[in-house]
VEXMIDREN-109846 format. One record per residue (C-alpha): x, y, z. Coordinates in steps of 0.1 Angstrom, whole numbers, plus 2048, in hexadecimal, padded with zeros to 3 digits. Each point is the difference from the previous one (the first is absolute). Example, Ala and Ser with C-alpha at 12.3 -4.5 7.8 and 13.67 -1.06 7.14 Angstrom:
87B7D384E 80E8227F9 
END
This chain:
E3A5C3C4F 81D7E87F0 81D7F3817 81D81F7FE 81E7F27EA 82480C80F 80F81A7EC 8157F77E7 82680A80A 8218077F0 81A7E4803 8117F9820 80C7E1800 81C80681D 7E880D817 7FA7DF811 81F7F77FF 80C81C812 7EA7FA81D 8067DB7FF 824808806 7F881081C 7E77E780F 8207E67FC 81881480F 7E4808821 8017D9802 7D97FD7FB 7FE7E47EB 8187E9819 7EA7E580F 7EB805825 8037D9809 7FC808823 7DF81A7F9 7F07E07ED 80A7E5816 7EB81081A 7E080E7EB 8007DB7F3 8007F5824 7E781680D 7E57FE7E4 80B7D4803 7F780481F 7E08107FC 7F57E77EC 8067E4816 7F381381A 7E28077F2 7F67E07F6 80B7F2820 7E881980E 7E47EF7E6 8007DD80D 80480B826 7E28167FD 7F17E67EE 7D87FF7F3 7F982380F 7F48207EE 81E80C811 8157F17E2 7F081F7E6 81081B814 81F7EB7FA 7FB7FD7D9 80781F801 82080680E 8097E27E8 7F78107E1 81881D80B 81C7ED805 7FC7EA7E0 8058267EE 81D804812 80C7DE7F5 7F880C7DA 81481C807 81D7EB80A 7F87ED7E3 80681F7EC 82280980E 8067E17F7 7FD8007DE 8138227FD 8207EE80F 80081781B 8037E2818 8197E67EF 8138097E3 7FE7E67E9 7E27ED7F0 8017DA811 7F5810827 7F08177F0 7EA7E77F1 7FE7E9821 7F581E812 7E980D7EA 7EA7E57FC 7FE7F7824 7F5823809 7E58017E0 7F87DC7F7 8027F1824 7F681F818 7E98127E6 7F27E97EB 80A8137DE 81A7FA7E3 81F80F805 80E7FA7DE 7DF80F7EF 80481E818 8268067F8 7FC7FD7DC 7E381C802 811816817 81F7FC7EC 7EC8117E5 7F181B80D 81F80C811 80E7FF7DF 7E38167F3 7F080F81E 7DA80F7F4 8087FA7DC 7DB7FB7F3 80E7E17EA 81B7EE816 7F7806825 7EA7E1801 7F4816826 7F481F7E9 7EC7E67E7 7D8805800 7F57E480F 7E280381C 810824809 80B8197E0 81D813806 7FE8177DE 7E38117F4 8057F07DB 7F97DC818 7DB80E804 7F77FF7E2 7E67E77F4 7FA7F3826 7DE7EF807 7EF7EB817 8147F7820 81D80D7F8 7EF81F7F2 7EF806822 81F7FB814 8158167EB 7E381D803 8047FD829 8267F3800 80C81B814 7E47F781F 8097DB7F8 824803802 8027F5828 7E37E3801 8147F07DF 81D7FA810 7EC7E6816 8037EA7E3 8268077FB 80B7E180D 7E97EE7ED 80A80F7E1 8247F7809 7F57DB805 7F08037DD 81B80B7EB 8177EB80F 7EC7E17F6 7F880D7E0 82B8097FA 80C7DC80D 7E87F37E6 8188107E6 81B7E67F2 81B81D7FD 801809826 8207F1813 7FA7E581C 7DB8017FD 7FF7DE80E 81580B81F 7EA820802 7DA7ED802 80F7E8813 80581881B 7E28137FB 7E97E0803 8137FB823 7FB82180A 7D97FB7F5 8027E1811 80980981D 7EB81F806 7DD7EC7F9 8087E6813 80981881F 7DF8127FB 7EA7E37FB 80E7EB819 7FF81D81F 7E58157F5 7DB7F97FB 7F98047D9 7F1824806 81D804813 8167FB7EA 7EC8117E3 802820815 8237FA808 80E7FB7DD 7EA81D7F3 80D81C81C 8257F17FB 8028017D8 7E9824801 81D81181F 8207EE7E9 7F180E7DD 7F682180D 825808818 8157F27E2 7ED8147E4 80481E818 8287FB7FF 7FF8007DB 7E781A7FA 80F81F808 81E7FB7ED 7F88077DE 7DC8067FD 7F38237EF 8228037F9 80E80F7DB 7FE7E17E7 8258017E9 8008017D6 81C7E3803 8218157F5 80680E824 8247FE80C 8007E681D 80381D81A 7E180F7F5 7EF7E07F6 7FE7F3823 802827811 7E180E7F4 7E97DF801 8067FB825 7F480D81F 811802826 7EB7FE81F 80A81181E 7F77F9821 8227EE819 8067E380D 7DC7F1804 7FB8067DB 8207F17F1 7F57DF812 7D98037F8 80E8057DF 81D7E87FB 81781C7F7 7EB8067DC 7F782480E 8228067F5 7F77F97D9 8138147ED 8217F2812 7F37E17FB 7F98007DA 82280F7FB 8107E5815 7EC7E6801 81C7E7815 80881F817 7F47E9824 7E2811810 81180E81E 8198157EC 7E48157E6 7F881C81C 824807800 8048017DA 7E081A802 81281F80A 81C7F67E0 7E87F87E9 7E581F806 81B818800 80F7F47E1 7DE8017ED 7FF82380A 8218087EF 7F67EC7E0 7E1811802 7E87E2802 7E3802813 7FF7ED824 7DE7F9809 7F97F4826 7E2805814 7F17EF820 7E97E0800 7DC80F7FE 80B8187E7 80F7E47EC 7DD7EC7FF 7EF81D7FA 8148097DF 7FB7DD7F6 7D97FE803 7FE8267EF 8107F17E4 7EE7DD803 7E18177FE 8098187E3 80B7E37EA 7DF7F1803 7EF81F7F4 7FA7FA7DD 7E87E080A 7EE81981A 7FD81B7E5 7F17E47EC 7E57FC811 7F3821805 
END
């Protein structure tokens, strides 16, 4: 079964600009200082507290239970990494910067400038099976035409991907680690000095609090459980999003382009802030720099004006959203299954 391809429309170049219009004119794209000076506090706080919790409680098992908690609130600190990046928080690129590689360097331990420059591209391209660097086959294949020719490890994992999916994401965060290294090893990436100098403090730092409280099971345990909970909740907040979704030819008008590829998640409150706001994708990929606190309110403009264009708004709750993804995980690995019978 290949990856669906959107359909290949007539012009419409003003449609976008029609609805952007009217996005400006609702005053969705102003700057939420206020909404950001307080998530920053609270997930800053978090932080601190959590670790202040780590040294209190000291060289107790009780410190794995903790791990936990801190591997959710280093997703959330991604997250406000990623708003960050969008320019949803400050407007220009200097804070921006500052900001940004406090919340991923420092807090997270990952490359922020890597991460942007990725992003960048596959909001450009979402799902594109040559530019979204997120749709490329690399351990997971997100096209069938990926499958072809797999063997060995990566063979067997694309046979099962689909029941693999969830334990993967344990090594999310080590994968982040990876390709950061591997990007600030590239001579044509800004500030790479800047950037590994923060991410060897933020290394730093985090083995010498483990070794130096925990025993060195302890802190074996510990890093495993934190790194396993951080991979796993932030790889949730991403999955949903575009996953299973139609893959574009390229010539899509930007309304469509970004439209069809993406996927809402409804749920309230409690899933906006599991989520960091992405359950509201497909306002998100149209405005990327709309703040966070702003896309539910753009939903009800943007749905209803996809309806008069006559482009498809897809939006479904969490577990059916994971469960589109792994039917597609599953039926793009069916060529290597049918292989083997």
């Amino acid at each position: 079964m290949s990856s669906s391809v959107l359909p290949r429309p007539a012009p419409a170049g003003s449609d976008f600009a029609a609805l952007n219009r009217r996005v400006i004119e609702a005053g969705l794209l102003e700057r939420r200082p206020a909404y950001y000076a307080v998530r920053a506090s609270v997930v800053g706080a978090l932080f601190a507290g959590g670790w202040a919790a780590f040294f209190l409680i000291g060289s107790s098992w009780w410190n794995i239970a903790l791990a936990g908690v801190l591997g959710l609130v280093f997703a959330q600190a991604a997250l406000l990494a990623h708003d960050v990046a969008h320019r949803q928080v400050f407007r220009t690129r200097r804070p921006s910067a500052v900001a940004g590689r406090i919340a991923a360097n420092v807090v997270v331990g990952m490359s922020y400038g890597w991460w942007m420059e990725k992003h960048t591209r596959h909001h450009n391209n979402p799902n594109h099976d040559d530019l979204d660097p997120d749709v490329q086959p690399e351990l997971l294949i997100w096209a069938t035409e990926s499958a072809w020719g797999r063997r060995g490890v990566k063979g067997f994992v694309n046979r099962h991907q689909a029941g693999l999916f969830f334990p993967l994401l344990t090594l999310l965060s080590i994968d982040l680690r990876i390709s950061s290294i591997k990007a600030l090893r590239r001579t044509g990436m800004k500030c790479r000095a800047l950037e590994a100098g923060l991410m060897g403090l933020h290394v730093v730092a985090y083995l010498a609090a483990l070794l130096l409280v925990l025993s060195p099971l302890q802190a074996l345990v510990f890093f495993l459980v934190h790194q396993a909970v951080f991979g796993v909740y932030l790889g949730m907040t991403f999955a949903p999003n575009h996953k299973g979704m139609p893959h574009p030819a390229g010539d899509e008008d930007y309304l469509r382009k970004q439209v069809l590829t993406s996927r809402n998640v409804s749920g309230g409150r409690l899933t906006d802030v599991a989520l960091g706001g992405l359950n509201y994708q497909i306002e998100h990929h149209l405005f990327p720099a709309m703040p966070t606190p702003n896309l539910p309110r753009a939903q009800p403009i943007v749905r209803e004006y996809c309806e008069r264009a006559g482009v498809s708004y897809e939006e479904t709750d969490l577990f059916t959203s994971y469960r589109q993804a792994l039917r597609h995980l599953h039926a793009v690995g069916e060529p290597l299954r049918a292989a083997r019978r």
